[in-house]
C-alpha positions as CSV (number, residue, x, y, z in Angstrom):
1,X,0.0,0.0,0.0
2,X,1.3,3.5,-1.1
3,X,-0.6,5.5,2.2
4,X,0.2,9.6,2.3
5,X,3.6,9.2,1.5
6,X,3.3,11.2,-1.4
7,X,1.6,14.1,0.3
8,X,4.4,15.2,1.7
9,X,5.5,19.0,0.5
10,X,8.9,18.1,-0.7
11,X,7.5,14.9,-2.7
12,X,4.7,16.8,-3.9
13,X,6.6,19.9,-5.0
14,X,9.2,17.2,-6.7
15,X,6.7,15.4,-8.7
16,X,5.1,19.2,-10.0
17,X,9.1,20.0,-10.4
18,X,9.5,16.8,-13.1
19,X,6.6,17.3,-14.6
20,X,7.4,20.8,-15.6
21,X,10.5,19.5,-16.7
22,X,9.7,16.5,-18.1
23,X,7.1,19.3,-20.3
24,X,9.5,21.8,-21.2
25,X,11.8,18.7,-22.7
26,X,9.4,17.6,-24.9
27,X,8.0,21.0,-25.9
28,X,11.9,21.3,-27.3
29,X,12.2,18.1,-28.8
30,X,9.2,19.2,-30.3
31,X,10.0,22.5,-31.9
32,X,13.5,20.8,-33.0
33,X,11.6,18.3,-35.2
34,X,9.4,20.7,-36.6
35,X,12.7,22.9,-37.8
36,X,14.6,20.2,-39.1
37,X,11.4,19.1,-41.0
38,X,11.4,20.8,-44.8
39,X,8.0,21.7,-44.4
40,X,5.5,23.7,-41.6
41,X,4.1,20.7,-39.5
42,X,1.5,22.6,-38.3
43,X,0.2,23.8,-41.4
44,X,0.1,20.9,-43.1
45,X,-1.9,18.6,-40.6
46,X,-4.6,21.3,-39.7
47,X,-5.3,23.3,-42.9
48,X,-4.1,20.5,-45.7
49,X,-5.4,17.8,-43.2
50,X,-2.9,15.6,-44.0
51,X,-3.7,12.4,-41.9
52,X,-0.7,10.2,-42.6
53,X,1.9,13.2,-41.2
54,X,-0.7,13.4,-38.1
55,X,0.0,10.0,-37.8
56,X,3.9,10.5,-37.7
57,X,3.8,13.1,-36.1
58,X,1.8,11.5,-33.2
59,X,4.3,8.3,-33.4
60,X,7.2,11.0,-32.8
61,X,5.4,12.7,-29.5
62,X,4.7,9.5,-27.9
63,X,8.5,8.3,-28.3
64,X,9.7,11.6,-27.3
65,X,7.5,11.5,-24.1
66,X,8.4,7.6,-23.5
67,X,12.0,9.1,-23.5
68,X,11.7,11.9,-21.2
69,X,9.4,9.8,-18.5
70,X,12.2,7.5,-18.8
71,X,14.9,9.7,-18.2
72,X,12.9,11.3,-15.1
73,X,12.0,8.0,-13.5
């Protein structure tokens, strides 16, 4: 059983600490693979709805954030 362990400020404040972290990681992995990309990802999934780079795009996000929850644990 876990009990209020993780109540405590300092765990509490840790867990908020990596996650803001763990965030700001992916939010710049993110905006790396969107320069080195030749085109504007954005653009092309939401105004030429282009499903199959969706697709990619959301393969890349869940590796990335595997990766970082990984490297916090």
């Amino acid at each position: 059983m876990m009990g209020i362990e993780w109540l405590r400020p300092a765990a509490f404040l840790g867990s908020i600490l990596y996650a803001l972290i763990g965030v700001v990681v992916f939010w710049l992995c993110f905006l790396i693979v969107d320069k080195i990309t030749p085109y504007d990802l954005w653009a092309e999934i939401v105004e030429k709805q282009n499903r199959a780079l969706a697709l990619v795009v959301a393969a890349m996000c869940l590796g990335i954030s595997i990766i970082v929850a990984a490297a916090i644990h």
